[in-house]
Structure formats: structure tokens, C-alpha cells
C-alpha positions, 0 to 999 in steps of 0.5 A: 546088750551093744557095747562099744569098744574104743581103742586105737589098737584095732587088736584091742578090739579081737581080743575083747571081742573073743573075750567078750563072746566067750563071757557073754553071748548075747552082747554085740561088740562094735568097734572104734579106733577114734572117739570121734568115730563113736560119737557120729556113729550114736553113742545113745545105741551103746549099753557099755563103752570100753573106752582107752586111756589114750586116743590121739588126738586126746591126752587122756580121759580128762578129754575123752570124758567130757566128749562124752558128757557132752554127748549126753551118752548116759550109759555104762563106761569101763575105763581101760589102761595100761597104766592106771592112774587116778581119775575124776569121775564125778559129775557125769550122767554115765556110770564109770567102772575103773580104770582097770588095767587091759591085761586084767581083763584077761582074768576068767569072769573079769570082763563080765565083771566089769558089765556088771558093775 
């Protein structure tokens, strides 16, 4: 399993990363600190993407999401905030789980919940 973390906080990428490991170990965590940087890198090699609310130059995900639909990434994409406010995620091929709140992942079994959805 290739999962994908797309953060601006590199540290958001060591902690899901330990957490991702500890939960499941056979996943392989790469990390991105710019949607742009995921897109070129080949989002169709990703089985999930945790994907921050807020990645500048985007506003939020009402920007990030349709990047991804456009890139035709028909994956698994775990939306990761601090704050959590409603979203729309309807008309995409991708599965969304979320938005859940950063520091939930925390939670023992959470992350490997969130795979899982």
C-alpha cells in the first residue's frame, strides 16, 4: 500500500509517517509539501492521500480537490484539518474519508481507521 502525505508541515509528514508504521506496516509513506509536487511525481502510484486543508498556494479544498480530479487520481483521499468545516465532495471518482482533525489521528487505531474507510 503507497500512500501519500501532502502537508506544508514537513513534521506533519514524521508524525504520520511513525504513526503510519506503527499502524500499518507494510504501507510506504512518501511525503509532499505542494499538491504541485505530488501531481508530477504520479498521483495514479498512490492508494491513499492525506491531503492538508491549507496548501498555499490553494485556499483550500474547494482548490486542491478539483486539482485532483483533474488529474484523474481515483484513489482513497483522507482530508486532514485543523479545523474542520463542511465540504463537497461529490462528483469526484476518488473516495474522500473526512475532513478529520490532525490531532485525532493521534488516537491509537485512528489512522488505520481512516485507511480503512
Amino acid at each position: 500500500m503507497r500512500i501519500a502525505i501532502i502537508d506544508d508541515d514537513p513534521v506533519e509528514h514524521v508524525i504520520l509517517r511513525e504513526l503510519g508504521g506503527t499502524q500499518s506496516p507494510d504501507a510506504e509513506f512518501d511525503g509532499f509539501t505542494r499538491l504541485d509536487d505530488f501531481l508530477a511525481a504520479g498521483p495514479e502510484r498512490y492508494d491513499h492521500v492525506f491531503l492538508d486543508r491549507c496548501l498555499p498556494p490553494y485556499e483550500d479544498y474547494g482548490d486542491t480537490l478539483p486539482a485532483l480530479g483533474q488529474s484523474g487520481y481515483a484513489g482513497h483521499i483522507i482530508l486532514m484539518t485543523a479545523d474542520a468545516p463542511p465540504v463537497d465532495t461529490s462528483g469526484y471518482r476518488f473516495r474522500v474519508t473526512g475532513p478529520v482533525d490532525k490531532i485525532a489521528l493521534l488516537e491509537p487505531g485512528r489512522l488505520a481507521a481512516c485507511l480503512q474507510a
